[in-house]
Steps between C-alpha positions, in 0.01 A plus 500: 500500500458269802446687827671373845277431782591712787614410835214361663377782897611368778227340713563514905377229765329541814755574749320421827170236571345580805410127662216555823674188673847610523512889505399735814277701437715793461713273233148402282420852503854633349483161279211600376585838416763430277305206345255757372776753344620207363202435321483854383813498337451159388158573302698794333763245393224250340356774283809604377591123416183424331589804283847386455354104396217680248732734332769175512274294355463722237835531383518166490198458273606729274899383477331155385305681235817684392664165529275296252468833264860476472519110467234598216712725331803260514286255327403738197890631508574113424271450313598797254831378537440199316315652253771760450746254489356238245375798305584503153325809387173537251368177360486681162887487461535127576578213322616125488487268844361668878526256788394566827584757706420747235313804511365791231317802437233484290200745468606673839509176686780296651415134395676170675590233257299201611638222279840500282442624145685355149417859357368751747397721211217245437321557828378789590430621812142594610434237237650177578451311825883498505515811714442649791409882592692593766329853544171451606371559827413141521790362397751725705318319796639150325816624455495643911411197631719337755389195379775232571397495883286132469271652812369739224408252263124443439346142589226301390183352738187302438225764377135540621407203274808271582496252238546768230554820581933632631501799698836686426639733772650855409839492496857580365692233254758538225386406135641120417803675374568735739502811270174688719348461797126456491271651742204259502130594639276249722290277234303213474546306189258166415658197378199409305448769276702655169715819633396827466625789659422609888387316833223266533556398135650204289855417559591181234703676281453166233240200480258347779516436817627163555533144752772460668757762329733754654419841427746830526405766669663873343538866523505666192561845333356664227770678254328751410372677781634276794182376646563209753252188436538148659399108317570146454684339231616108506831593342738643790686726258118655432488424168150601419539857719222714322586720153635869623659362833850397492664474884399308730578236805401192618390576882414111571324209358156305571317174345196385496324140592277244347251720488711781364479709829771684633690250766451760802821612670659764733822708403760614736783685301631222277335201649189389397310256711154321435224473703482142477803272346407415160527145369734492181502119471441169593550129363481135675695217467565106610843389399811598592754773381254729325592853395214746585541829299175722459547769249463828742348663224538854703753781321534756800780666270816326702338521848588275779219288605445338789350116447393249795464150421268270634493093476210265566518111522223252484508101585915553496692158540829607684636843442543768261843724513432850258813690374574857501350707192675632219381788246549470148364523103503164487410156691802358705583322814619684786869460627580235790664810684115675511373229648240604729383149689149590574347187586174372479309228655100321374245782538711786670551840319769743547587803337817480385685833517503872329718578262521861355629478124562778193332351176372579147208367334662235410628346842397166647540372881654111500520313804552102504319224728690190613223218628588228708114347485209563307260740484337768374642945577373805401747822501375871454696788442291852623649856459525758819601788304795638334780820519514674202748780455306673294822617262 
């Protein structure tokens, strides 16, 4: 039980200061006098407030520990309260359909159902990936997680050898459907290599390393034992997550360049932001009314990027006026009422504007040119970074 400080000793001041320049001599003797029983009684009074603040600081130290034991063992009270209250009793007895939340006894265990189940008599727990022990020492720290706080969650950094190599910081996520929390260790994973279990190995959970591709970057968790690992996969649902593990989340996204090195980057909570912006496109053209729409070819999993466009004219005869962009799956002119009226005269550049946009894969930026003259313009499109929500 928390204990209540106590009221804190009373601490006196010095009554009297004898001053040479304004007392008689009597009065700076009598000053004096009491100054020093003042300090007497005062240095009394400090010891027994420096005991006071040392045994206070105590208490205090040890409420917080009682604090965060008892926060603990509010955690594991409801955590056994939804286990108690999906619980259905001993696998052995079951039969037909189990979706989630849905919990058994089997073999001595308590085991979460991880997936929903046509017949839950055909899988076994201990035995198919479809479970989840919920009684070992391991896995009681999943469940005791408070992992919804996003300040917990773990983020990803260039490694020691930046073009391949994701360092992945320990932290505290729920799975992808929100059934555990995983407790995740510091690793380093390398982009370049097949996975394999542990830090400082091979992270591409399927295929090569490859140009210009965007690349996952998980937590995962073994069924069986609930070991916490970490990898890449291109698909964003982590379709190729290694045989035995079966939770997981996607804690951000990367992609790599012509040279099929990691674009470096810096991550602060859910926005991402390069080093350097990134070009993502770039065509020229000498007539009028021409619909420029580079494929992004990025899939940060419904992020929001943020895009800056830049325009460059050579030998231009009169004037150039650029509309607004537009995203899309598909080529099209921009509305009159996006019109942006960027104009551009023979051989000035400008950079047109930023414009932060959610896409898929599949999105293209359109923008149309009006020319008054002839002429030749080049337009680039280069990415700053991106906020990814990470859910």
């Amino acid at each position: 039980m928390a204990t209540l400080p106590t009221t804190p000793p009373n601490v006196g001041a010095i009554t009297v200061v004898p001053n040479r320049a304004t007392n008689t001599q009597a009065e700076l003797s009598n000053n004096t006098d009491t100054m020093l029983g003042d300090l007497i009684d005062l240095q009394t009074e400090q010891n027994a407030l420096s005991t006071w603040e040392a045994t206070t600081a105590n208490q205090v130290y040890n409420n917080a520990v009682e604090a965060s034991d008892s926060a603990v063992a509010a955690s594991y009270s409801a955590d056994s309260a939804a286990l108690s209250g999906n619980f259905v009793g001993a696998w052995s007895s079951q039969s037909g359909a189990a979706n989630k939340p849905y919990s058994v006894e089997h073999n001595n265990t308590a085991w979460l159902l991880l997936n929903n189940l046509v017949d839950v008599a055909l899988s076994e727990p201990g035995v198919s990936a479809d479970w989840f022990d919920a009684n070992s020492v391991s896995n009681q720290a999943l469940l005791l997680a408070s992992a919804t706080n996003k300040r917990q969650w773990p983020t990803i950094a260039n490694g020691n050898d930046d073009d391949h190599d994701i360092d992945f910081s320990a932290g505290k996520i729920p799975d992808s459907e929100g059934v555990i929390g995983i407790v995740s260790p510091a690793m380093t994973k390398r982009l370049d290599a097949s996975w394999a279990p542990g830090t400082n190995t091979g992270g591409l959970f399927s295929g090569v390393i490859a140009i210009q591709t965007t690349y996952h970057c998980f937590v995962i968790v073994k069924a069986s034992d609930g070991t916490v690992d970490a990898g890449f996969d291109t698909d964003p649902d982590c379709a190729n997550i290694p045989a035995g593990y079966v939770a997981y989340r996607r804690i951000g996204s990367i992609f790599t360049d012509a040279d099929s090195n990691i674009v470096p980057f810096t991550q602060r909570g859910d926005d991402f932001e390069l080093l350097s912006h990134y070009n993502i496109g770039n065509t020229s053209f000498s007539t009028s009314n021409q619909v420029h729409s580079p494929q992004l070819g990025l899939d940060i999993h419904g992020a929001g990027l943020l895009t800056s466009w830049y325009a460059f004219g050579v030998n231009i005869v009169g004037s150039i006026t650029f509309a607004k962009l537009s995203v899309s799956g598909s080529d099209q002119t921009p509305s009159a009422s996006s019109a942006y009226d960027a104009v551009l005269t023979s051989n000035s550049s400008i950079q047109g504007f930023s414009k932060r946009i959610n896409q898929g894969s599949g999105d293209k930026l359109n923008f149309i040119a009006s020319m008054t003259g002839a002429g030749d313009v080049v337009v680039a499109c280069t990415l700053a970074g991106w906020t990814d929500s990470r859910l």
